[in-house]
C-alpha positions as CSV (number, residue, x, y, z in Angstrom):
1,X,-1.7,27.7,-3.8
2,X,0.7,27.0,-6.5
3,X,1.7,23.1,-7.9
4,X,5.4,22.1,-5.4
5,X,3.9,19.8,-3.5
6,X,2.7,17.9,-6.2
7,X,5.6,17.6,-8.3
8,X,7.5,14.4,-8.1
9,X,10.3,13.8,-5.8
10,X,13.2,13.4,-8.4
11,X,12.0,17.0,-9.7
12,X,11.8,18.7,-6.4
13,X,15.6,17.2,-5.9
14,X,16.6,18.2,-9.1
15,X,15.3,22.3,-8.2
16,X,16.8,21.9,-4.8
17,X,20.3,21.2,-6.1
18,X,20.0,24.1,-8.7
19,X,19.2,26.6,-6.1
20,X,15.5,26.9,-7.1
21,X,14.1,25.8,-4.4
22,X,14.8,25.3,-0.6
23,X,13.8,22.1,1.6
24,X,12.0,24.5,3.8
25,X,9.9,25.7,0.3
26,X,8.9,21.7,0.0
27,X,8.1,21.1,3.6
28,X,6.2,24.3,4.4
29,X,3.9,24.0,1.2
30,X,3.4,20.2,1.8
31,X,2.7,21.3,5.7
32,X,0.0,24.1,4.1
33,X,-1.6,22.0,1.4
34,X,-2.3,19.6,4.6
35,X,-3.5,22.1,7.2
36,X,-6.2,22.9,4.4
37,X,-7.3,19.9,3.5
38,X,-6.9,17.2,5.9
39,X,-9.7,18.2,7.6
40,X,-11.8,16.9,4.9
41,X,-9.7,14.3,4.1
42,X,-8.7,12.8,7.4
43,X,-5.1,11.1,5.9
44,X,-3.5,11.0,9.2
45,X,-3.5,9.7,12.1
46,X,-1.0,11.8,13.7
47,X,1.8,14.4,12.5
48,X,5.0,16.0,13.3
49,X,5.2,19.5,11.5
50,X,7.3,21.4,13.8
51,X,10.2,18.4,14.0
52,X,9.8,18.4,10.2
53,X,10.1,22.0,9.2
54,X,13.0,21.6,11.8
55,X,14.9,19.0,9.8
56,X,14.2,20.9,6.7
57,X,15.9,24.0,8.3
58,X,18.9,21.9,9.1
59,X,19.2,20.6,5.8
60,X,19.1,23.3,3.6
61,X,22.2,24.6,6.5
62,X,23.6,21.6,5.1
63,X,23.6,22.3,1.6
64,X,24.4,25.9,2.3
65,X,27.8,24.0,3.5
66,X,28.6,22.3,0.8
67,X,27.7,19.0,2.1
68,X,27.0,15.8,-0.1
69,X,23.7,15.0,0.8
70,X,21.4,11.8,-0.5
71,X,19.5,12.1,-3.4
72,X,15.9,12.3,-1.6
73,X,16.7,14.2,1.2
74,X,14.5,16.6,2.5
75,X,11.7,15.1,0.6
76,X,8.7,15.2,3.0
77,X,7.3,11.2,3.1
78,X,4.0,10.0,5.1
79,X,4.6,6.5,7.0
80,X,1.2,4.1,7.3
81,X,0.3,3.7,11.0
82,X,1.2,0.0,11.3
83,X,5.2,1.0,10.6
84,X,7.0,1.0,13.8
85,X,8.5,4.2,14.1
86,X,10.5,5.0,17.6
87,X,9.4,7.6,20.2
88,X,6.3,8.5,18.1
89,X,3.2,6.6,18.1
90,X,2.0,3.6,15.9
91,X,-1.4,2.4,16.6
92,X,-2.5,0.3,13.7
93,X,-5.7,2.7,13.4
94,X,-6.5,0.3,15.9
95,X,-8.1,1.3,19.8
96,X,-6.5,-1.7,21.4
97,X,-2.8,0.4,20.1
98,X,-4.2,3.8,20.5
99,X,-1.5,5.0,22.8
100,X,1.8,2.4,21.8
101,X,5.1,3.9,21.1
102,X,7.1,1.5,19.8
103,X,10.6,1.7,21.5
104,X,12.7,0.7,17.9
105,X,12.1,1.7,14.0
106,X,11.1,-0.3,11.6
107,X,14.0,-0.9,8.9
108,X,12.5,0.8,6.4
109,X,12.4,3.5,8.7
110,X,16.1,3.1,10.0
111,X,16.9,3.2,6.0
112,X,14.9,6.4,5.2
113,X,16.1,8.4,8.7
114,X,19.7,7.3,6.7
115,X,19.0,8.7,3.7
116,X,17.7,12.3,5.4
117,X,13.9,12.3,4.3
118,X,11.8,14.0,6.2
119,X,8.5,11.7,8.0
120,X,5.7,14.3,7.7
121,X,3.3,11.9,9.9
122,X,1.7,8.5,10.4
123,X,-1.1,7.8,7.9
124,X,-4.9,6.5,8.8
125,X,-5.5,3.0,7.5
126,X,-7.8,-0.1,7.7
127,X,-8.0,-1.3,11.0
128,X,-4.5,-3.9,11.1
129,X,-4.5,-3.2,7.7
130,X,-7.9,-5.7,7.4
131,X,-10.0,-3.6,4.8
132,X,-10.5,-2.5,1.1
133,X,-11.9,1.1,1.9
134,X,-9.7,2.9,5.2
135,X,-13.7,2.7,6.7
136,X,-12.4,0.5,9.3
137,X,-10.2,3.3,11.8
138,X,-11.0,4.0,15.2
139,X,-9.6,7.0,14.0
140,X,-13.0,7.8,11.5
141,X,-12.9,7.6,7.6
142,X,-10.5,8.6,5.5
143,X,-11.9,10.5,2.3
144,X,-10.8,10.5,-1.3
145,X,-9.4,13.4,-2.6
146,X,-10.5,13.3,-6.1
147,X,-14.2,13.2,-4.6
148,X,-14.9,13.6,-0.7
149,X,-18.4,11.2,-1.1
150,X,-15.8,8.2,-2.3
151,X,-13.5,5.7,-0.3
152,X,-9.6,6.4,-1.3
153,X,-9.4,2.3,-0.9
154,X,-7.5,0.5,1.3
155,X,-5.9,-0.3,3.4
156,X,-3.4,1.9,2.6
157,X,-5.9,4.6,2.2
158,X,-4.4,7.4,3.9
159,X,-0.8,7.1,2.3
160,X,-2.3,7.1,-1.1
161,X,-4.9,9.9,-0.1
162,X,-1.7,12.3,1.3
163,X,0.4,11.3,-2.2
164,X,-2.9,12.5,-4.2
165,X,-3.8,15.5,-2.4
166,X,-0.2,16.7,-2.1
167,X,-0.1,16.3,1.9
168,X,3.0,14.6,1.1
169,X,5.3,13.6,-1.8
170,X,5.9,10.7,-1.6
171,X,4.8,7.4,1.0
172,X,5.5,4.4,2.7
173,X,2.2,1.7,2.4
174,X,1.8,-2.1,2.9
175,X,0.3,-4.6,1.0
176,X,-1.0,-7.8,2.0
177,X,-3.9,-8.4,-0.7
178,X,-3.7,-5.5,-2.7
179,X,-3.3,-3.1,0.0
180,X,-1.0,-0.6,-1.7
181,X,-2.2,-1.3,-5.4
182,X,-5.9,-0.9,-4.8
183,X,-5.7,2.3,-3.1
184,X,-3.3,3.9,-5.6
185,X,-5.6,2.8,-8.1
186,X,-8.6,5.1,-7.0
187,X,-6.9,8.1,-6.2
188,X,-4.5,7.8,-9.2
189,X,-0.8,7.6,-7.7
190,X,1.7,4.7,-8.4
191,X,1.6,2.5,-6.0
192,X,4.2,-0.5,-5.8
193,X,4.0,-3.9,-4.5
194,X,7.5,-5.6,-4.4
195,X,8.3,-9.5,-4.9
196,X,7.7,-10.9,-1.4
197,X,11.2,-10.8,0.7
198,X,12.4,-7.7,-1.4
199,X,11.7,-5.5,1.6
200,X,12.1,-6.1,5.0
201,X,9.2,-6.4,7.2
202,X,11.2,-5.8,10.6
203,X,8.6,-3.3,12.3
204,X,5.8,-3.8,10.4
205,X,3.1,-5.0,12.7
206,X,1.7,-8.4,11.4
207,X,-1.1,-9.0,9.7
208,X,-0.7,-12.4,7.7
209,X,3.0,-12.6,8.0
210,X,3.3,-14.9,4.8
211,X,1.4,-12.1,2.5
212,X,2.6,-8.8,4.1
213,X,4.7,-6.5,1.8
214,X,5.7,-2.7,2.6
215,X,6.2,-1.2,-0.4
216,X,6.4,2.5,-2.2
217,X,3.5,5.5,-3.0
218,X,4.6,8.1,-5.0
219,X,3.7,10.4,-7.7
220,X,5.3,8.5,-10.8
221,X,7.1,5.3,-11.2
222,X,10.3,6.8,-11.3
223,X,9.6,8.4,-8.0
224,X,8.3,4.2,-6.7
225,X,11.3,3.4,-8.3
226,X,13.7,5.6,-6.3
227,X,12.4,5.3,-3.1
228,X,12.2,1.2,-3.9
229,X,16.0,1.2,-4.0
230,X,16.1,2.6,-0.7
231,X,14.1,0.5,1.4
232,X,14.7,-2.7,-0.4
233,X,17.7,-5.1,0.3
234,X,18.7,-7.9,2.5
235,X,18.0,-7.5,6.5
236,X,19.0,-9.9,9.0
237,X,16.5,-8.8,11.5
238,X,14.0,-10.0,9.0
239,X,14.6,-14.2,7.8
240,X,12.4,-13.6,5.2
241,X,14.3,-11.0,3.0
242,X,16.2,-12.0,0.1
243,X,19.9,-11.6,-0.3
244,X,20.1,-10.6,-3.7
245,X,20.9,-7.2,-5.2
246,X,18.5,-4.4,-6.2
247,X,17.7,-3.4,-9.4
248,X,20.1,-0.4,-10.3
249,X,19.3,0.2,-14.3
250,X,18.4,3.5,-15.4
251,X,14.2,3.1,-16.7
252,X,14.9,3.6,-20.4
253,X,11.0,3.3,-21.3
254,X,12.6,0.8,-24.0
255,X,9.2,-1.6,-24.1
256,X,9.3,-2.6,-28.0
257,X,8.8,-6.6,-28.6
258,X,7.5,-7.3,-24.6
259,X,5.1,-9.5,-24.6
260,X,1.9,-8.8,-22.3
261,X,-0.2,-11.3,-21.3
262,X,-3.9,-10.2,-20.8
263,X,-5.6,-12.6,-18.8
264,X,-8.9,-13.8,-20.5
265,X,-10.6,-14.4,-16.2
266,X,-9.7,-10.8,-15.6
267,X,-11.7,-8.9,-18.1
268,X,-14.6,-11.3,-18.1
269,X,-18.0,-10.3,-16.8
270,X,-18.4,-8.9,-13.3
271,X,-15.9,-5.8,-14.3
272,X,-17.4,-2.2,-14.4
273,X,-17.3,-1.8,-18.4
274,X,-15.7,1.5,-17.8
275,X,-12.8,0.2,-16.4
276,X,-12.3,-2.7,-18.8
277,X,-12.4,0.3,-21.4
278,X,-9.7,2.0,-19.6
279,X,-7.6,-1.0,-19.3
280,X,-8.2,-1.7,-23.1
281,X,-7.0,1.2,-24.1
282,X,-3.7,1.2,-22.0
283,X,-2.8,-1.7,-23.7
284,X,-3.6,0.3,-27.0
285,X,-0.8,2.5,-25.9
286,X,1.8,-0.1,-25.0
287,X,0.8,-2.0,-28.7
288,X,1.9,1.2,-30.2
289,X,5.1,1.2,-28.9
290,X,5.9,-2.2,-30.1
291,X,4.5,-4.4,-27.1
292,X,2.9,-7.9,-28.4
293,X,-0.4,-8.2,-26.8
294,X,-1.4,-12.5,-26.3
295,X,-3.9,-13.9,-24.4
296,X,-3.4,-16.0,-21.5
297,X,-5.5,-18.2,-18.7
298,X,-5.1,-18.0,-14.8
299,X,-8.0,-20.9,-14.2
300,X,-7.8,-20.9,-10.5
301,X,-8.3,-16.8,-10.1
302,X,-11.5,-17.5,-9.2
303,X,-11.0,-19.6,-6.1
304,X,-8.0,-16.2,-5.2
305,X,-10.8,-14.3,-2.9
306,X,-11.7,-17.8,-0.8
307,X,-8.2,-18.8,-0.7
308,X,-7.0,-15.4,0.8
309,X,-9.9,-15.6,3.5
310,X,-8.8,-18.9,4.8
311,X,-4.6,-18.2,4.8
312,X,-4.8,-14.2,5.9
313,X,-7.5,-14.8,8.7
314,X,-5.5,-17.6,10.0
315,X,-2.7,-15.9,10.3
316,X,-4.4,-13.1,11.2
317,X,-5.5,-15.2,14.3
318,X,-2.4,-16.1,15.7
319,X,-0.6,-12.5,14.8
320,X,-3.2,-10.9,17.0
321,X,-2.8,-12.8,20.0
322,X,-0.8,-11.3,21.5
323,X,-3.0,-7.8,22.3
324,X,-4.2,-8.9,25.4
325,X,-4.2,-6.4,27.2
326,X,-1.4,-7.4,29.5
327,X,2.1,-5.8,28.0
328,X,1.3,-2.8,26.1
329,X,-1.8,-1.1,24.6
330,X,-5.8,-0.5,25.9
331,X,-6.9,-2.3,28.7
332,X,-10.5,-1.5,29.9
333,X,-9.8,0.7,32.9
334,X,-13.0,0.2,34.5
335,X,-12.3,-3.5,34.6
336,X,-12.5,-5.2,38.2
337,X,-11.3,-8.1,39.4
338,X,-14.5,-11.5,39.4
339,X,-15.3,-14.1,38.3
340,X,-13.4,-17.9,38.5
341,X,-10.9,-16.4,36.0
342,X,-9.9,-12.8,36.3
343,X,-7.0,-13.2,33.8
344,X,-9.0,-14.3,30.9
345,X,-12.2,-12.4,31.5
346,X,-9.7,-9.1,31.3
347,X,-8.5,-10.4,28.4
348,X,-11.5,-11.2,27.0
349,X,-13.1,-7.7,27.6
350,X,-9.6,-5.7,26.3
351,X,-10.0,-7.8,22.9
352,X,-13.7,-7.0,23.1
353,X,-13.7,-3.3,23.5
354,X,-10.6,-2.7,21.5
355,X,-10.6,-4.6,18.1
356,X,-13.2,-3.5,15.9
357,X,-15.3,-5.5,14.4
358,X,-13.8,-6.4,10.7
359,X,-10.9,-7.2,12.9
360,X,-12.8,-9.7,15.2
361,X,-14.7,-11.1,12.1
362,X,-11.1,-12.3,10.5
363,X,-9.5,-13.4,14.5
364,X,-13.1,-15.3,14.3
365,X,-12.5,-17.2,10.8
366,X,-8.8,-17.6,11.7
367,X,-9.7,-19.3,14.8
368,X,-12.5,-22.1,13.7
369,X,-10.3,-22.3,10.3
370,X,-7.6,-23.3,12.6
371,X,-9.6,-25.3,15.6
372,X,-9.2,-29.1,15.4
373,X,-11.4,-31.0,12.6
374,X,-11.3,-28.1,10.4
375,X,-7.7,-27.5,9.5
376,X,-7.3,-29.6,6.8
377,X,-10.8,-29.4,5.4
378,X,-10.0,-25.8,5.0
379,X,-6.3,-24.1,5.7
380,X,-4.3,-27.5,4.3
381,X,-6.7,-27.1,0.9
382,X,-6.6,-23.6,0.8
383,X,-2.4,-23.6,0.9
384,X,-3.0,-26.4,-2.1
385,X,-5.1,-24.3,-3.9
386,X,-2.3,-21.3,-3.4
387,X,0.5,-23.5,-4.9
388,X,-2.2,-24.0,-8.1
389,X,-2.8,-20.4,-8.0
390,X,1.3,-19.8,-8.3
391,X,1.8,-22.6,-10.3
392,X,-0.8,-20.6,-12.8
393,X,1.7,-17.5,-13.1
394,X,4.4,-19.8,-13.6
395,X,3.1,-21.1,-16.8
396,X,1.8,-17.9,-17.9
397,X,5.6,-16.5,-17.7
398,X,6.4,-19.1,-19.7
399,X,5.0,-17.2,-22.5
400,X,4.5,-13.8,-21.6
401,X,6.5,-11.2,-19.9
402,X,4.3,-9.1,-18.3
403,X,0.6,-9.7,-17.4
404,X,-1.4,-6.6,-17.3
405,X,-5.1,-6.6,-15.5
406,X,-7.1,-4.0,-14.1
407,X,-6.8,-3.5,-10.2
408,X,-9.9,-3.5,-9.3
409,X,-13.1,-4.4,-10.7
410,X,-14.9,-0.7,-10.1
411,X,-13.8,2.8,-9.8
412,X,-13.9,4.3,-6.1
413,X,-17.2,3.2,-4.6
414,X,-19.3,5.9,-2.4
415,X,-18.4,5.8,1.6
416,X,-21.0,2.9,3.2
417,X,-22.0,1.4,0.1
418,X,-20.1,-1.8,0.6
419,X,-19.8,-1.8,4.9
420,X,-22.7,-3.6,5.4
421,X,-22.0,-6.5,2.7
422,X,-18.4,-7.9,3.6
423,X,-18.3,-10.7,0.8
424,X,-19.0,-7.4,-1.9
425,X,-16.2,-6.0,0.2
426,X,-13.6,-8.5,-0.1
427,X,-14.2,-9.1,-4.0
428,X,-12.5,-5.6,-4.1
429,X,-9.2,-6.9,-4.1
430,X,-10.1,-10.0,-6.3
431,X,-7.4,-9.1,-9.6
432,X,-4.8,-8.0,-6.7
433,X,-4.8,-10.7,-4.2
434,X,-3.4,-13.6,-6.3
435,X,-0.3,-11.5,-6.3
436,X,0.3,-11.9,-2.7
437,X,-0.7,-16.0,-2.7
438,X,2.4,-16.4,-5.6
439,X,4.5,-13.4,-4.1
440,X,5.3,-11.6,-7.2
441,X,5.8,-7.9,-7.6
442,X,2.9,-6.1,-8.9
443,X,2.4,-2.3,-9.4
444,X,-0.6,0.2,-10.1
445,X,-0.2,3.2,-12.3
446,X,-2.7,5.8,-13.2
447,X,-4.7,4.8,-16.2
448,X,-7.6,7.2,-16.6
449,X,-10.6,8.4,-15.5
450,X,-14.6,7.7,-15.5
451,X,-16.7,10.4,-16.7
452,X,-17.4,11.0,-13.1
453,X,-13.5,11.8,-12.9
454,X,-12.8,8.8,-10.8
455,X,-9.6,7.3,-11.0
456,X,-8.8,4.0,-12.2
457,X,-5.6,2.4,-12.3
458,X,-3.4,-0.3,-14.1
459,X,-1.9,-3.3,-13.1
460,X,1.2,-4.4,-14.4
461,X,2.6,-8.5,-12.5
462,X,5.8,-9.4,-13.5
463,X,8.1,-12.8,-12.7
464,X,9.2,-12.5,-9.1
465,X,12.4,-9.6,-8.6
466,X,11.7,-8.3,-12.0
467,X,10.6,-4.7,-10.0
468,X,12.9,-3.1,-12.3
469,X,10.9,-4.5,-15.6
470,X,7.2,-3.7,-14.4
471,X,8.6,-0.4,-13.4
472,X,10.1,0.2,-16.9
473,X,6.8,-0.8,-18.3
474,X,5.1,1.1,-16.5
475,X,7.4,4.5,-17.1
476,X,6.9,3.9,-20.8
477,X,2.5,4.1,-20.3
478,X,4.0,7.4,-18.1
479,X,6.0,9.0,-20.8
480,X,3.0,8.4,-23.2
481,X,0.4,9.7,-21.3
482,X,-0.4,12.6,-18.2
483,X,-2.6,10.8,-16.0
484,X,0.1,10.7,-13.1
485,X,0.1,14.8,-13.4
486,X,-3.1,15.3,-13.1
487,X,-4.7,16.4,-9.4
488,X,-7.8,16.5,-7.7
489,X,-10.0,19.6,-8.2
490,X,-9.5,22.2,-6.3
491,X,-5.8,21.9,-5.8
């Protein structure tokens, strides 16, 4: 099988317009790379080859015709399953959504239907995106494609696993405590975390609404960076998205005299030496091209993990409320009217039978968190502790430009090595999670690999709307280095 569908978006474009290639070329090899390996990988939830090779057809009529078409068109894009997308199903990974077709598109979606991309499927995920590993789908495991025995992360597992095993080109993920960044991390694509507001969350099914961000997959950054531009902007439907411009500089790569802060808590013990050695060295690369590296502090990192776990479960808790089996979704259809209170008790057994159980752990914290006597012991000191936790970044920005960490404290760990243990679960996404608390944009980028040829990525946090400077940074490390060409074995 030859290399398409693992060449970047902007270079597919580029081959379409010269007359190298056809959209039907792209969407038939990304449509064969998946029949023959999403069996072992189990990306997707559920797909739409035959509407897509269809689309493709009609676009490559287009261009036949003349006709000015976007810049991505035609490029074949995976959509994670808790995206509404209209007349084609969206069920969270979840069993209590296992049959819902939402009846509108997300915004994101409207935007990308606009700009004539082509939705390849709906990818597998962590339960309502509550996970670090894409273990927790009713719809079984999704696999890493650089070794079947690992976890691609999560919970945006399956968008990053389709990117990195060329099952699609580029993806649509969502991050709400590392989400997109930790998965792109251990299967070594770029994945994108924009300032919080940059992109609308119209039609993204809530999770912690104040932490949620949908945000870009893709091969490279300039690829995160295209497909950024068209998602991103103002929405009305959304009162959280900003009304202020997108980045539209060209990446020049042009790094020389940035300064990048390295946070002294983030490469401290606890990190796998292997990826401290890999983040090291990174930094090596930027220093050559003129970056000044300084030292910085982020005290209250530490108390990021037990921050998150009081603000997203509570949240989380009131977000999920309303799968009750009543309006949409699974209800128990042996259920039968007893009891005092039939109403509740059907309730009770829908939410029972149809929320797995890392899902009712989080409804379960959110819930006492919230329950009278214990908010402001906990939820009123754990949004203080946030405002510490952004106040942090803020003075670090004072002196630095960039910050660059790792993404996660370990390379991709083996499936079931962390399921039973969820504190060693959470601590996962402890260098990605203070991102979300101070809603600042964050990406991962391929950094290297383990001897073991596990992937581990870089973080590069930058001051909140500077997408386009993280992503120039991050091009720079790209143009110096291959680690965003390479692909699993065996493809």
């Amino acid at each position: 099988m030859s290399k398409l569908s693992f060449l970047p978006a902007h270079v597919l474009s580029e081959k379409v317009r010269k007359g190298e290639l056809s959209f039907s070329d792209i969407t038939t090899e990304v449509i064969a790379q998946l029949e023959a390996k999403d069996k072992s990988i189990n990306a997707y939830i559920s797909r739409r080859l035959e509407a897509a090779l269809e689309e493709a057809k009609s676009l490559d009529e287009s261009l036949a015709k003349g006709e000015d078409l976007p810049s991505l068109a035609g490029i074949p894009l995976a959509v994670k399953d808790n995206i509404c997308t209209r007349g084609f199903l969206t069920t969270c990974a979840s069993k209590i959504l296992y049959n819902f077709v939402p009846p509108y598109n997300a915004t994101v979606v409207e935007k990308i239907k606009k700009e004539k991309m082509i939705i390849i499927g709906k990818t597998n995920m962590d339960e309502f995106a509550m996970g670090s590993s894409t273990e927790n789908s009713y719809f079984g495991t999704t696999h890493n494609p650089w070794d079947y025995q690992r976890v691609p992360g999560g919970s945006s597992g399956g968008s990053t696993a389709a990117v990195a095993a060329g099952e699609a080109i580029m993806a649509l993920g969502s991050d709400t405590g590392g989400s997109i960044r930790q998965p792109a991390s251990f299967c070594s694509v770029t994945g994108l975390k924009p300032t919080y507001g940059r992109v609308s969350r119209y039609g993204l099914v809530a999770f912690a609404s104040s932490l949620d961000q949908i945000g870009p997959i893709a091969r490279d950054v300039q690829d995160a960076y295209l497909l950024l531009k068209i998602i991103g902007g103002y929405d009305p439907c959304d009162s959280t998205s900003l009304p202020l411009p997108l980045p539209e500089e060209q990446l020049t790569g042009k790094v020389k005299g940035k300064i990048l802060g390295l946070p002294k808590e983030y490469l401290s013990e606890g990190i796998d030496p292997k990826v401290k050695e890999i983040v090291e060295k990174a930094i090596k690369v930027w220093e050559e091209m003129g970056c000044v590296i300084k030292e910085i502090t982020l005290p209250h990192t530490k108390y990021s993990v037990a921050t998150y776990y009081i603000v997203a479960p509570c949240e989380a808790s009131s977000n999920l409320a309303r799968y009750d089996g009543v309006q949409y979704g699974f209800r128990n259809p042996e259920y039968t009217i007893t009891g005092q209170n039939p109403v509740i008790d059907m309730m009770e057994e829908t939410r029972d039978q149809g929320f797995g159980s890392e899902v009712k752990r989080r409804i379960m914290l959110g819930t006492f968190t919230l329950s009278h006597g214990y908010f402001e012991a906990y939820y009123l000191k754990a949004q203080k502790v946030r405002t510490l936790i952004k106040e942090d970044f803020e003075k670090a920005f004072q002196s630095c430009d960039f910050i660059v960490t790792p993404v996660s404290p370990t390379p991709p760990f083996k499936i079931g090595e962390k399921v039973s243990d969820p504190l060693k679960m959470y601590l996962s996404d402890i260098f990605t999670i203070p991102v979300n608390l101070a809603g600042l944009p964050a990406i991962s980028i391929p950094g290297g690999f383990t001897e073991q040829n596990l992937p581990v990525g870089v973080q590069i946090i930058g001051k909140p709307l500077d997408e386009y400077g993280i992503l120039n940074l991050g091009f720079a490390f790209q143009e110096a280095t291959d680690f965003h060409k390479r692909t699993p074995h065996g493809n």
